[in-house]
Structure formats: C-alpha cells, structure tokens
KEZAKOL-645782 format. One record per residue (C-alpha): residue number from 1; residue in three letters; x, y, z. Coordinates in pm, 1 decimal. Layout:
KEZAKOL-645782
<node NUM, "Ala", <X, Y, Z>>
...
//
This chain:
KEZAKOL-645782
<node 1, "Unk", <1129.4, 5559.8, -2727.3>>
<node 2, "Unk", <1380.3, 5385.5, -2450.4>>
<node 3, "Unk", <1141.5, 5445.7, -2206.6>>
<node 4, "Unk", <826.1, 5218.9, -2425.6>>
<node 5, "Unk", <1110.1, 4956.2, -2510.6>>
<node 6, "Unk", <1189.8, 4961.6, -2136.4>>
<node 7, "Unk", <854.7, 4888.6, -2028.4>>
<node 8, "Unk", <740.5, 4667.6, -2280.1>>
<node 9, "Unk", <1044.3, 4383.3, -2188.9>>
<node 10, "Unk", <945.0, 4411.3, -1856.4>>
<node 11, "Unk", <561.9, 4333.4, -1949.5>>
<node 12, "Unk", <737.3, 4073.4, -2152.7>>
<node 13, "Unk", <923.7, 3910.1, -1890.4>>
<node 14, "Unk", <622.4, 3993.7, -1656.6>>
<node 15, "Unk", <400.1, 3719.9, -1894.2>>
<node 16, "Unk", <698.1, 3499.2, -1897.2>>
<node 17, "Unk", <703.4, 3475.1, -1524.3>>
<node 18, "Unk", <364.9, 3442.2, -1494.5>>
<node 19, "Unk", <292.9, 3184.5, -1763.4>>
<node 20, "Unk", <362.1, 2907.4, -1528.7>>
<node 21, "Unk", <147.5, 2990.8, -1261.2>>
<node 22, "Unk", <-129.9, 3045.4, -1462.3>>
<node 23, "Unk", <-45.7, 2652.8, -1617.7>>
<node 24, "Unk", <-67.4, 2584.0, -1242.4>>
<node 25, "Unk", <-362.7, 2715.9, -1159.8>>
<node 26, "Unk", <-533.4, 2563.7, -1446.3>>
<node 27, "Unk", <-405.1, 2206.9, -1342.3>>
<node 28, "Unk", <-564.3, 2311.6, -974.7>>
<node 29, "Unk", <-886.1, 2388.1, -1167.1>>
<node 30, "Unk", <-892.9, 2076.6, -1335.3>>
<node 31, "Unk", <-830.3, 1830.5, -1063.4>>
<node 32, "Unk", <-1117.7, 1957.4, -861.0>>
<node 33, "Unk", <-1354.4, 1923.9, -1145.8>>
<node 34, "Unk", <-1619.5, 1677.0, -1104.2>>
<node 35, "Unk", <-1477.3, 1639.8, -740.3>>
<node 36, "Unk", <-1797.1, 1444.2, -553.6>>
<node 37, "Unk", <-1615.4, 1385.7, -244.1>>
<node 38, "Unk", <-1241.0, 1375.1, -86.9>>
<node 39, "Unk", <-1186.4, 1223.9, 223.7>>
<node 40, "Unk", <-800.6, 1352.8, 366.5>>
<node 41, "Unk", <-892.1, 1213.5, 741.0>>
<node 42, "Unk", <-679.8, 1442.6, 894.2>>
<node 43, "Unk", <-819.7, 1302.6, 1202.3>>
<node 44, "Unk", <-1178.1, 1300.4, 1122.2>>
<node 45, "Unk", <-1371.2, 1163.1, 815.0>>
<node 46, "Unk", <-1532.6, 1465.9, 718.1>>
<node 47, "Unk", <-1536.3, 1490.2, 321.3>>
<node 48, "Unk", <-1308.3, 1828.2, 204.9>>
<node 49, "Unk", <-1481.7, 1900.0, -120.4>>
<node 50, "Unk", <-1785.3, 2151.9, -180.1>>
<node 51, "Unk", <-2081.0, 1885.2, -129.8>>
<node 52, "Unk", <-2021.8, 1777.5, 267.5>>
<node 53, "Unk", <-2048.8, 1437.9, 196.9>>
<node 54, "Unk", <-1916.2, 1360.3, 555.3>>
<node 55, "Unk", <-1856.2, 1014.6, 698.9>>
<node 56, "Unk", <-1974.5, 830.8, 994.8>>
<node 57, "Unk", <-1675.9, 548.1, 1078.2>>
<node 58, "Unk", <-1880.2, 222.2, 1218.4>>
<node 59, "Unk", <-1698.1, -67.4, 1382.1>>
<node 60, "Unk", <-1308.2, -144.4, 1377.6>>
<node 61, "Unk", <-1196.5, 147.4, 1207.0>>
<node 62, "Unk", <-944.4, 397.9, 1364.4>>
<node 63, "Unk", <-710.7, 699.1, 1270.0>>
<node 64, "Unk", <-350.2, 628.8, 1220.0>>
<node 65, "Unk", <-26.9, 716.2, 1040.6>>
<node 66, "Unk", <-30.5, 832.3, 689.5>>
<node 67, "Unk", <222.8, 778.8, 459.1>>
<node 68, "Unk", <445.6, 1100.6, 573.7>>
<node 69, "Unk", <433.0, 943.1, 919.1>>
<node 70, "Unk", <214.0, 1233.4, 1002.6>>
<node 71, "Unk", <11.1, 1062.9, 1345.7>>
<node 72, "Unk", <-409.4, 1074.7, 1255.2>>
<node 73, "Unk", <-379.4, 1133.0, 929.5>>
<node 74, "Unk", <-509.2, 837.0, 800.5>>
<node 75, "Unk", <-711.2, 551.2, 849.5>>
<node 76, "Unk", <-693.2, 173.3, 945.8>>
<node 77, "Unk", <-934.0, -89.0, 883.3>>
<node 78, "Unk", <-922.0, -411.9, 1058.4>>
<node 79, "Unk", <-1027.9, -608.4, 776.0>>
<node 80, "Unk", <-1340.5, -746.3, 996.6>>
<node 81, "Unk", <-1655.9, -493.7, 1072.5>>
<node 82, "Unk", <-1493.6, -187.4, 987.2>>
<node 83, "Unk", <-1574.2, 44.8, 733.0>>
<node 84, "Unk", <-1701.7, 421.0, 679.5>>
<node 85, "Unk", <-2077.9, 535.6, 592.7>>
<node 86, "Unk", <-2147.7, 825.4, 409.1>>
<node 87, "Unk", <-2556.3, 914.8, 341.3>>
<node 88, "Unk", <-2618.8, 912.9, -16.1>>
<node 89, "Unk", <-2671.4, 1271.6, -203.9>>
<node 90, "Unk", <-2699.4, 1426.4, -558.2>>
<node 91, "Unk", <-2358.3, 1459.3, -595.9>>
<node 92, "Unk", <-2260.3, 1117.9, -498.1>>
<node 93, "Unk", <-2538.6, 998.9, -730.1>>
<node 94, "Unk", <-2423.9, 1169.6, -1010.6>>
<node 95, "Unk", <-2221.3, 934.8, -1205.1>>
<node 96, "Unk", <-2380.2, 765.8, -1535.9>>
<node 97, "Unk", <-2124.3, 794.9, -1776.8>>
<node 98, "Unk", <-1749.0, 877.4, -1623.2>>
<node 99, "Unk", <-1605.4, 817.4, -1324.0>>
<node 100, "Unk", <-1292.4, 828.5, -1146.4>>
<node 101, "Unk", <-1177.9, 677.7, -774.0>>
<node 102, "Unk", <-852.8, 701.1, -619.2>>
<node 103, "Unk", <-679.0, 602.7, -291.4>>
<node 104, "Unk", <-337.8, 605.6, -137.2>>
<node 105, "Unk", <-370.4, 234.1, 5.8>>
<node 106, "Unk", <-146.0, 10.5, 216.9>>
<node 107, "Unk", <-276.8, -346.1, 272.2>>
<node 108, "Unk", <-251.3, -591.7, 552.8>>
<node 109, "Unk", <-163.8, -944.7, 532.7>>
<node 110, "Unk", <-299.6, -1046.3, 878.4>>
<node 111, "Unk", <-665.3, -1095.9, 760.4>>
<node 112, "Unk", <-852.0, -1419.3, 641.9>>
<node 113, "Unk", <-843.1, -1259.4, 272.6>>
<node 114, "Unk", <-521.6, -1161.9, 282.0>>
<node 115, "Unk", <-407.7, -1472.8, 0.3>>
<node 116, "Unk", <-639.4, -1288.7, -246.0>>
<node 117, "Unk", <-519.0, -960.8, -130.8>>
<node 118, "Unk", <-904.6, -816.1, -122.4>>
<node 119, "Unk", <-904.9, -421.0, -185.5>>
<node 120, "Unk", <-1245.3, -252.6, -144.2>>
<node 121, "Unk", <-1184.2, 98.4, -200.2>>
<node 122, "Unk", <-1601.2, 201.7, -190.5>>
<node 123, "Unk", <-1881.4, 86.8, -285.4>>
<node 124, "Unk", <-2221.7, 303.9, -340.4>>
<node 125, "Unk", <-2435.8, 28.2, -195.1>>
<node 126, "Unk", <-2457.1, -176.2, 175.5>>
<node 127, "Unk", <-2751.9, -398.1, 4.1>>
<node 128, "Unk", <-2698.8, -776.0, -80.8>>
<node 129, "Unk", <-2870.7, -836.0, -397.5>>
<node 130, "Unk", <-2673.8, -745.7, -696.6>>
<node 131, "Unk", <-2847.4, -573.0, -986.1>>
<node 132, "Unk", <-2833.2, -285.4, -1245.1>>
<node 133, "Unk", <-2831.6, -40.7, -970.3>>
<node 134, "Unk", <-2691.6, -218.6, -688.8>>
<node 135, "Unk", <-2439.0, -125.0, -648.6>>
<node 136, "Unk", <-2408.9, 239.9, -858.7>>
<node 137, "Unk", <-2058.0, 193.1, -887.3>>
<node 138, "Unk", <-1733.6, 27.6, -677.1>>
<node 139, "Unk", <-1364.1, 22.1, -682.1>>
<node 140, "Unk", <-1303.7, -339.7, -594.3>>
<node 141, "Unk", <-999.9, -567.5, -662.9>>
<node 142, "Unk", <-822.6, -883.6, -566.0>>
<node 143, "Unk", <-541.4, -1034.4, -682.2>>
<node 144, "Unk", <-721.9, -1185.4, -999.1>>
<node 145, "Unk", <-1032.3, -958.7, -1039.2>>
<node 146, "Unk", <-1130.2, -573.9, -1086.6>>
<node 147, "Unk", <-1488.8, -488.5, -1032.6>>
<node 148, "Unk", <-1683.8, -145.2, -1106.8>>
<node 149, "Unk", <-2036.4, -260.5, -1057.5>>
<node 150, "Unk", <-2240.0, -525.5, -1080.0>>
<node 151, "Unk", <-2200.6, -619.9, -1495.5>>
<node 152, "Unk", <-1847.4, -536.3, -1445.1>>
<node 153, "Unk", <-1601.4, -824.9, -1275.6>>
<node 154, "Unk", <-1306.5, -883.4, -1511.0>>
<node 155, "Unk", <-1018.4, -1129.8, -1492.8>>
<node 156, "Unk", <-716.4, -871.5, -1375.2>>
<node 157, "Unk", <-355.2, -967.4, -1174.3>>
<node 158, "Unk", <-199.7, -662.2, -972.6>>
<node 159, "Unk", <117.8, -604.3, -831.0>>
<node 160, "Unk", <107.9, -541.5, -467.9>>
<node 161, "Unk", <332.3, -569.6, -185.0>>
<node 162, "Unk", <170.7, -592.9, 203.0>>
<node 163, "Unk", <277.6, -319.5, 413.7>>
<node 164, "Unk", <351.7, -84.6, 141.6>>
<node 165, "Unk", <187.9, 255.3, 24.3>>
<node 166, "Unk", <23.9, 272.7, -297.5>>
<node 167, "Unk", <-146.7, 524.1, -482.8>>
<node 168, "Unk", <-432.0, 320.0, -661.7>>
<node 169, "Unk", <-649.5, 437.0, -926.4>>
<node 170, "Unk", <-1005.1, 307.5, -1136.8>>
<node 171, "Unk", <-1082.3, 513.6, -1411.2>>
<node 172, "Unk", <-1404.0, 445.2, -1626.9>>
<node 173, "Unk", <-1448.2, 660.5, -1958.1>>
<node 174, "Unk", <-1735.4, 566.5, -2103.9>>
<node 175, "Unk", <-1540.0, 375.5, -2341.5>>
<node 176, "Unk", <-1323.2, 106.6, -2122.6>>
<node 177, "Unk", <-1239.2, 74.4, -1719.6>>
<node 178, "Unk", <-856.7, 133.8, -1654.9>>
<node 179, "Unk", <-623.9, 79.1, -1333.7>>
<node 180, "Unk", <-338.8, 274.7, -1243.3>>
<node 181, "Unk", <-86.3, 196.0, -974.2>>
<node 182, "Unk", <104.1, 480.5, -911.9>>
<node 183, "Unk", <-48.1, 661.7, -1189.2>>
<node 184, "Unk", <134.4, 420.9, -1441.4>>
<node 185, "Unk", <-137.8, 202.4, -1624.9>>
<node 186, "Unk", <-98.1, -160.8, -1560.5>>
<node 187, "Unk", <-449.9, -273.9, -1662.8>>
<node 188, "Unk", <-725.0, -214.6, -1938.2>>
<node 189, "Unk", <-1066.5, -300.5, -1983.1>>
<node 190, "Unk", <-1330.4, -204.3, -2257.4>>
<node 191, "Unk", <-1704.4, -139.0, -2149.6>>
<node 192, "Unk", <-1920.9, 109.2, -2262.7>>
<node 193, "Unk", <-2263.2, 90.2, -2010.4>>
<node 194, "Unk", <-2417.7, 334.9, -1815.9>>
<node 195, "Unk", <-2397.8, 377.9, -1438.3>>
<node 196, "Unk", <-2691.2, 391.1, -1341.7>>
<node 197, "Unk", <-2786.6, 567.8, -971.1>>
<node 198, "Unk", <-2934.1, 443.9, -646.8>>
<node 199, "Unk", <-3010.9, 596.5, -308.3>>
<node 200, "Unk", <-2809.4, 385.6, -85.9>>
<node 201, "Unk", <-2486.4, 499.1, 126.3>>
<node 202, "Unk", <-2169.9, 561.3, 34.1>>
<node 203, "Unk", <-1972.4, 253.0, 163.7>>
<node 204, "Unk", <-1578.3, 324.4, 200.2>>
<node 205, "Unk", <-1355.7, 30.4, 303.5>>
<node 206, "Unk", <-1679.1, -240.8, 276.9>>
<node 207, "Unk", <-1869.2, -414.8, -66.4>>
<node 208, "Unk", <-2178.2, -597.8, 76.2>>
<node 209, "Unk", <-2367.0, -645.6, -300.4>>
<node 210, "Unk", <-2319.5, -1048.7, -357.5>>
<node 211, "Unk", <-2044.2, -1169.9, -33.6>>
<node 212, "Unk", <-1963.9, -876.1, 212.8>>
<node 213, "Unk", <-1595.8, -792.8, 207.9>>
<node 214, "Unk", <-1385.6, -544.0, 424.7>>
<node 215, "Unk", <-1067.9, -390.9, 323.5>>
<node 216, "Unk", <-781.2, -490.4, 562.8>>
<node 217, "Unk", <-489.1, -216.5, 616.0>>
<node 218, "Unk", <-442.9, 170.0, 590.6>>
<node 219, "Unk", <-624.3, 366.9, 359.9>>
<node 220, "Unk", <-636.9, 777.1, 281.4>>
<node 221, "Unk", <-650.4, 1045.2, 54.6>>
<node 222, "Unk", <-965.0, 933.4, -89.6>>
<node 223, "Unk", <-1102.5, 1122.8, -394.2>>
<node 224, "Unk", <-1439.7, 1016.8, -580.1>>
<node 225, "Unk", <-1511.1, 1216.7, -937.3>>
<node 226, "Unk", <-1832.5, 1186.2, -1147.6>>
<node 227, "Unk", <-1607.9, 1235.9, -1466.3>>
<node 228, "Unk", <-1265.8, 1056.5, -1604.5>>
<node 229, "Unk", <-931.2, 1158.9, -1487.2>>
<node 230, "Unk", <-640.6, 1235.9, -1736.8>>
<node 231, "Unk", <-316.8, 1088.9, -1727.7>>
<node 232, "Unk", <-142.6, 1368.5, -1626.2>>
<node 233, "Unk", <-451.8, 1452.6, -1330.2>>
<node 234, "Unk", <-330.5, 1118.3, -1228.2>>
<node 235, "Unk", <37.2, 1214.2, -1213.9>>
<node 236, "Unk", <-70.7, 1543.8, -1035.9>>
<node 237, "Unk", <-224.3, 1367.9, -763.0>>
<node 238, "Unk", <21.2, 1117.5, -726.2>>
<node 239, "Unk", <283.7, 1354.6, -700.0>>
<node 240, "Unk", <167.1, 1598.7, -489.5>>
<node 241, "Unk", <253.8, 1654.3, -103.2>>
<node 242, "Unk", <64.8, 1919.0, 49.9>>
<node 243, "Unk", <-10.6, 1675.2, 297.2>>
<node 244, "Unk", <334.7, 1631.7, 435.5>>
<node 245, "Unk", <328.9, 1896.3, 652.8>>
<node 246, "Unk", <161.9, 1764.9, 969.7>>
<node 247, "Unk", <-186.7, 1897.6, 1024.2>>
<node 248, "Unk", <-288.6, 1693.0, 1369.2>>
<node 249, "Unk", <-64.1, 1667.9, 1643.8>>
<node 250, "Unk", <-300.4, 1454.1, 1828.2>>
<node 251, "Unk", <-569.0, 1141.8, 1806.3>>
<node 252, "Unk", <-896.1, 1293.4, 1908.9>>
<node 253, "Unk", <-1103.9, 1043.3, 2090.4>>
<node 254, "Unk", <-1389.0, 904.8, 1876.8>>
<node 255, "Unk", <-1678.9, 707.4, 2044.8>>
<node 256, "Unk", <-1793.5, 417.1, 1766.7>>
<node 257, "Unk", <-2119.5, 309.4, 1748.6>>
<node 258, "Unk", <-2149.4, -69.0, 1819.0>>
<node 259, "Unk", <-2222.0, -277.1, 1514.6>>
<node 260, "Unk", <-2471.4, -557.7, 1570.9>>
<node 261, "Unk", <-2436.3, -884.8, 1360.4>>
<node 262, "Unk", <-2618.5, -1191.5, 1364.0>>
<node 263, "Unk", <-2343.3, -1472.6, 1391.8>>
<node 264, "Unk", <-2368.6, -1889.2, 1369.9>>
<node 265, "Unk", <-2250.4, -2054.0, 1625.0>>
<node 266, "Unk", <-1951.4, -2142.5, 1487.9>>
<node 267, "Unk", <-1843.8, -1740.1, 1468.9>>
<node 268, "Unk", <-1898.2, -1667.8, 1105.5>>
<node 269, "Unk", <-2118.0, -1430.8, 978.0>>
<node 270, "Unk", <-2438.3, -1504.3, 806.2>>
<node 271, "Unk", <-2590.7, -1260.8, 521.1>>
<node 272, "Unk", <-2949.4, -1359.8, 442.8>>
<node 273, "Unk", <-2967.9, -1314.6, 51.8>>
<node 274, "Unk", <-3287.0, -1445.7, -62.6>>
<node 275, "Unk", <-3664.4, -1611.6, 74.8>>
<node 276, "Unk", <-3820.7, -1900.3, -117.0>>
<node 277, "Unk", <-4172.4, -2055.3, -40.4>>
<node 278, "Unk", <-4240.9, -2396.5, -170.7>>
<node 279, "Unk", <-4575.4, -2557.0, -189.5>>
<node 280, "Unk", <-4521.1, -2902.3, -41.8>>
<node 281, "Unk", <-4389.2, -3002.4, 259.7>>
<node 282, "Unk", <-4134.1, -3269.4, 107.9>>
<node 283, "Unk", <-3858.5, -3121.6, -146.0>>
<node 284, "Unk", <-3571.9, -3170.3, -267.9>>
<node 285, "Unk", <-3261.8, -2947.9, -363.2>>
<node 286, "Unk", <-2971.6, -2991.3, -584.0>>
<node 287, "Unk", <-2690.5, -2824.4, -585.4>>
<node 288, "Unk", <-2369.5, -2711.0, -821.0>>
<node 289, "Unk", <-2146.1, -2461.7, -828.7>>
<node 290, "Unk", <-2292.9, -2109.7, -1014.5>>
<node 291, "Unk", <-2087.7, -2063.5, -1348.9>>
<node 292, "Unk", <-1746.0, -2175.2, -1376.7>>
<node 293, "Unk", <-1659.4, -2487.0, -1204.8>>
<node 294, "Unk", <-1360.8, -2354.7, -981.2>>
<node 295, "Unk", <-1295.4, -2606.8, -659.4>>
<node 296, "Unk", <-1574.1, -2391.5, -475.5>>
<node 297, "Unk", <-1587.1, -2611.9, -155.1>>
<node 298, "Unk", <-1863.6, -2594.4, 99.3>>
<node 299, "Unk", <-2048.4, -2755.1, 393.2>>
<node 300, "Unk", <-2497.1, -2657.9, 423.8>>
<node 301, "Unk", <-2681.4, -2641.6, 739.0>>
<node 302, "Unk", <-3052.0, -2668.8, 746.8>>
<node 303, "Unk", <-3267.9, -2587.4, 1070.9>>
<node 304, "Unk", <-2957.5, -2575.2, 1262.7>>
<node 305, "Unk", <-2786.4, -2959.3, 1144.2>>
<node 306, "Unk", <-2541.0, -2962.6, 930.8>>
<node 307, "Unk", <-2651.3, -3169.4, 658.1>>
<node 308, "Unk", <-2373.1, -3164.0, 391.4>>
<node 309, "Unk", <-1995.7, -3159.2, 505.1>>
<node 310, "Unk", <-1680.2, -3021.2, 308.2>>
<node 311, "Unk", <-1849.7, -3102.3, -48.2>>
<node 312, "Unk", <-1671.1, -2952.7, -372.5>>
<node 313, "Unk", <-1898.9, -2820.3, -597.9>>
<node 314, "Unk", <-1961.3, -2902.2, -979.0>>
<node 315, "Unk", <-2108.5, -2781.2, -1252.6>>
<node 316, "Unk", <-2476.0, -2850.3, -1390.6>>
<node 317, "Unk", <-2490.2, -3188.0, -1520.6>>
<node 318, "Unk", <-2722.4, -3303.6, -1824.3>>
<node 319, "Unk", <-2898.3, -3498.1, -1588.4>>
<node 320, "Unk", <-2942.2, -3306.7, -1245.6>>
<node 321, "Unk", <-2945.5, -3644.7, -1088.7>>
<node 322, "Unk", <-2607.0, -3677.4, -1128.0>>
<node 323, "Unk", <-2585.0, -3399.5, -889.0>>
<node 324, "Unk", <-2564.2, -3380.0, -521.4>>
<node 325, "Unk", <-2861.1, -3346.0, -366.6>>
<node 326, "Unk", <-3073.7, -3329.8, -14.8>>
<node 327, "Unk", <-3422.4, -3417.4, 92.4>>
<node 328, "Unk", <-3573.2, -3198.7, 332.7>>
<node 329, "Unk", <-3886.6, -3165.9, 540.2>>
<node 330, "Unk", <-4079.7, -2884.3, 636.8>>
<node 331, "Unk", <-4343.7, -2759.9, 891.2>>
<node 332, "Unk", <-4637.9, -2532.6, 752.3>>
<node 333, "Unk", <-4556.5, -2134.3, 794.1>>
<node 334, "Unk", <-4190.2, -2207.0, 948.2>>
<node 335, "Unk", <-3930.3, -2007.0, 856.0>>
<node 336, "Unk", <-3599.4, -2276.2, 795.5>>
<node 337, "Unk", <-3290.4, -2089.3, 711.4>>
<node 338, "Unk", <-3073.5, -2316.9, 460.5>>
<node 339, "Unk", <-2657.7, -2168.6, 506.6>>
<node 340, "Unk", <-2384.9, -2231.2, 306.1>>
<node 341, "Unk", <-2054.4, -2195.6, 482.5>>
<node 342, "Unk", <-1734.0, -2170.4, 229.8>>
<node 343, "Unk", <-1410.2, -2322.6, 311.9>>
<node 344, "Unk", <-1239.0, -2186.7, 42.1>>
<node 345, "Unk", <-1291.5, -1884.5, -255.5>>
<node 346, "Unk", <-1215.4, -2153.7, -520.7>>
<node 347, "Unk", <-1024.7, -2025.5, -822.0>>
<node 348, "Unk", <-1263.3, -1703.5, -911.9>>
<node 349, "Unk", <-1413.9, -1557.3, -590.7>>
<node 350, "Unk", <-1684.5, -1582.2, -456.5>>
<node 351, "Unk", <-1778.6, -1937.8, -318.2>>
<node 352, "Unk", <-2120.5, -1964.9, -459.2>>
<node 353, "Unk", <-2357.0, -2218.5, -476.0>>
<node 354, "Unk", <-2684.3, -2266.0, -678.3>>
<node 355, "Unk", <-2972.7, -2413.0, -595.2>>
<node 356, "Unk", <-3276.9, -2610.2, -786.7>>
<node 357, "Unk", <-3576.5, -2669.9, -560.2>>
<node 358, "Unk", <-3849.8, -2902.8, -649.8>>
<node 359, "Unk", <-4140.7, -2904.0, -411.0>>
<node 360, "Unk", <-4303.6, -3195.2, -671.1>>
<node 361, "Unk", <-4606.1, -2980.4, -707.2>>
<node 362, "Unk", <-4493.8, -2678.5, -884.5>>
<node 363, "Unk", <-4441.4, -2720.3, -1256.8>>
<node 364, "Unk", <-4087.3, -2573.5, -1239.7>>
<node 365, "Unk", <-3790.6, -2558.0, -1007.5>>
<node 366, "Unk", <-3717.3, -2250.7, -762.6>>
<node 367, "Unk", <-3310.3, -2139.6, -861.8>>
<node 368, "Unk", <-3153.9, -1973.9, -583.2>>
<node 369, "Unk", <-2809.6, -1843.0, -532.9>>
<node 370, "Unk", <-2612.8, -1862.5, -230.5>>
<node 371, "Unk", <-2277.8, -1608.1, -241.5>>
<node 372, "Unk", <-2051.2, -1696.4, 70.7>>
<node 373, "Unk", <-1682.4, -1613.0, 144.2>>
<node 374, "Unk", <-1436.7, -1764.7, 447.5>>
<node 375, "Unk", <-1591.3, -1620.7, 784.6>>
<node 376, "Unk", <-1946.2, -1492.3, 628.1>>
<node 377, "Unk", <-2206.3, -1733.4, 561.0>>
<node 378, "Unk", <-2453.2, -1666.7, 283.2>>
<node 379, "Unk", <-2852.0, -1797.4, 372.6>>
<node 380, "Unk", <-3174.4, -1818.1, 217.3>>
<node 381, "Unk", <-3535.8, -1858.6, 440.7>>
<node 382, "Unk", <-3725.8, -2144.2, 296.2>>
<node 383, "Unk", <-4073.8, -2157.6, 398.8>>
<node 384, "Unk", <-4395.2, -2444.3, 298.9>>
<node 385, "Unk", <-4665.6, -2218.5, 249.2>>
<node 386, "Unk", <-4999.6, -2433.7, 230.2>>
<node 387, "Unk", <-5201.7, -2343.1, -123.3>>
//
C-alpha cells in the first residue's frame, strides 16, 4: 500500500512539473499559427517559416546590428531606393479576414520624411494605382496616419523616439485595426472589410500604391500572419530573446542588383500614375487640392517648362473658374507628360493634386489625380488623339 502511495505522489509531482512545459509548448504552437512568413535576417533575408517566402534585397539596403548588438543581424534601409522583394505565393495571399504584422523597428531621422516619421513596415503591392486589391494589405504609419490598405488610412499620433528600438505591431480582426507599441495598445480602429488578394510582390521596407515611400532606419524580426494575434502572442514575442545569442560572426558580401529610375532633372523621382487622351488640341486644366484642403503646395511642369511655380492648393470651388488654371497646347499623337512636384506633405499626407480637363469637345471633363511626396514626382501622359 506504501509502495502505490509512493508512486502515485511521484506521478503527482511528475504532472506538476510538467504542467508548465506543456503551457509552453502550447504558447510555441500558437505563435507559429497562421505564420506566412518571418524574416530574422541573420545575415540573409531568407524567410524562416514553412512557406520559403525568401527575399531578394534591391537597392540601399544592407545588414547591420540588431538590437542585442549582435553584427548582421538585422537590416538598414537608407530611406531612398531600398527595400526587400519577396515573389508573391498562396500563403502570402492568404489573408481576407485576419491579419497580423509585426517588426522590431528603429527609425532614422536623417531622411527627407523624417518630420512625419514615415514607417513602411510591407506592403503586398509595388503597383501605383490604388484600388480594392492594390495593395492586399500594408503596415504603414506616420506620425498622424495608420494605413492597412487602400480603404483603410485613419487619423492616428504615435509615440516614437529616432534611434530607438521598438517592437511595433498592426493587428486587424475582422472587427477593428489595432496598434501596439511594445505590445501595449496605444491605438484603435473599427473596420470590418475583407482583404481581398492580389498577385503582386511582397514589398518590405517600400509602399508604392498612391506616392512611393521607403522606410528610413533599422528594421528586423519581421513576422507576417494570415490570422489575429492575441494580447498575450504579442507579449510573447515581445519578450522573447532567443535571438540574443549571436548567430553570425561575420557580414557576408552581398552583390545588389542596380535599381534603375527615371529621374527629372532636378533629381526627384517621377512615378507615372495615369494616361489621358483628349480630343482637341487646345485644353484647359484646373486644378485643386484632392479632399481636404491641407496647405498642399506644389509647382507643374508640362513638356519640360515649368508652368506653375510654388502654388498652394485649394479646394473645389462652386465655380471652377475661381480656380487656378492653365491653357495648354498639344501636337497630334505626342505623348506630353504633365508633373507635379510637392514642396511640402501639407497637413494629411500625401501632396495631391486633382485635375479637370476640358478639351471643349467632349461633353464632360477628364478628372485625374496626381499623388506626389518631397523628392518623387507624380505624372500623368496627356496625349491629343485626332477623332
């Protein structure tokens, strides 16, 4: 009878002790649930999760300290061309309903941006035109907005110090977007649309859809889910350090492919967004700022003049009239490229212009948009094409 008392305390205390680790394992179970890709760069941007969603780094992007001081273990973007492609795939593709992206982040304040304090996280998209599906989904903030996709841009104020690791987090339920910094919750957000899939790339530390932007500092540990994290999955990651043992002892050498960009001849960038033909060879554009009159300040070149300098853009009037406008004239079958160059991000970013284009012969006016930012110049082609 001593003996069965015996052993059944010590298959008591057996549980007892192992109890905990089971708790642990589950916890291990859960956060790689839903895990679509996890990027460590422990000197190389190969993704570490089941679906080899591996990365291709283009321009001025190079490994670097992490935030254990571990050398290559992380990754720097300058904040100008750089950024990481990844090919799109089923997995990355998946998300309709619930997703979850986080980062351990630490931005730069040497970059044109840096007063808004852009962070682009990802982006599943390096197309232009914004739409239902372009992009699929993004992690995108600034200082005053949080972005998951296209429908999705909400008024938003973080907390963030240059030169200083974070762990960041966007979390969309189904029911309402949420931020975490540090896995405490500073921001909330209900929506309750679908996600809905495209077969573009995989953009990490770039958002091209409406005005390209490039993410500026140190960036790693980057985990993409097609489901919701929990609080506490967000605490788990936040707190965990398996990477502070040093894994590379050395930079390997990486060759970049060169990234070729079409320029003005000023410097900036130009991203051609849109091609209107007109039916007349005489026409006439006006032009006011798109939504919300901010202090959106600009100056247009047309077939290589500049033909408006440093104006500030204003809403719609009643009467267009009352709004600033330029007569142009055009060549049969000539492609003219019309480019807006911002000054400024006005109040609510981006600097964008609209334009109404009457060609006198068509029984309504062409409306095109024009999305621009400091150092990348939005365009459209405008072309007479003889009826």
């Amino acid at each position: 009878m001593k003996t069965f008392q015996y052993l059944l305390k010590t298959a008591f205390v057996f549980i007892l002790l192992l109890f905990p680790l089971a708790i642990l394992a589950q916890k291990s179970l859960n956060i790689t649930q839903g895990l679509m890709a996890h990027y460590q760069f422990n000197g190389d941007v190969e993704d570490e999760s089941p679906n080899q969603n591996h990365g291709k780094m283009m321009g001025g992007v190079s490994l670097c300290d992490d935030r254990f001081g571990n050398p290559c273990s992380a990754m720097s973007f300058n904040g100008e061309d750089g950024f990481i492609s990844v090919k799109s795939s089923q997995s990355l593709n998946s998300p309709s309903e619930g997703l979850s992206i986080s980062a351990w982040i630490k931005i730069s304040d040497n970059n044109k941006h840096s007063d808004l304090q852009w962070v682009s996280i990802c982006c599943k998209s390096n197309q232009q035109k914004e739409d239902d599906y372009n992009p699929h989904y993004r992690f995108q903030s600034t200082k005053v907005t949080m972005s998951l996709n296209t429908d999705f841009t909400e008024e938003f104020k973080h907390e963030i110090d240059f030169d200083r690791w974070y762990f960041y987090t966007l979390n969309y339920d189904g029911l309402s977007v949420k931020a975490y910094l540090n896995a405490r919750p500073i921001w909330e957000f209900n929506y309750s649309k679908r996600l809905y899939s495209n077969d573009l790339p995989l953009e990490i530390g770039r958002d091209v859809p409406g005005v390209t932007e490039y993410f500026a500092g140190n960036m790693d540990d980057v985990r993409i889910y097609n489901r919701p994290l929990k609080a506490s999955e967000i605490e788990t990651l936040y707190r965990d350090e398996s990477e502070k043992v040093q894994e590379v002892s050395y930079c390997p050498e990486i060759n970049l492919p060169k990234k070729e960009e079409k320029t003005a001849d000023n410097g900036d960038r130009i991203d051609l967004q849109e091609t209107v033909n007109v039916r007349s060879r005489q026409i006439t554009v006006y032009l006011y700022d798109h939504g919300k009159e901010d202090g959106d300040i600009i100056s247009v070149k047309f077939d290589n003049e500049w033909v408006l300098e440093k104006h500030t853009l204003e809403n719609k009037k009643n009467r267009l009239k009352r709004n600033k406008s330029i007569q142009l004239t055009l060549k049969p079958n000539k492609e003219y490229y019309l480019i807006s160059k911002a000054w400024n991000l006005g109040k609510v970013p981006p600097n964008t212009l609209t334009l109404e284009i009457y060609d006198g012969i068509s029984p309504k006016p062409q409306i095109a948009t024009i999305n621009s930012s400091v150092g990348s110049n939005g365009a459209i082609k405008i072309m007479y094409v003889p009826q």
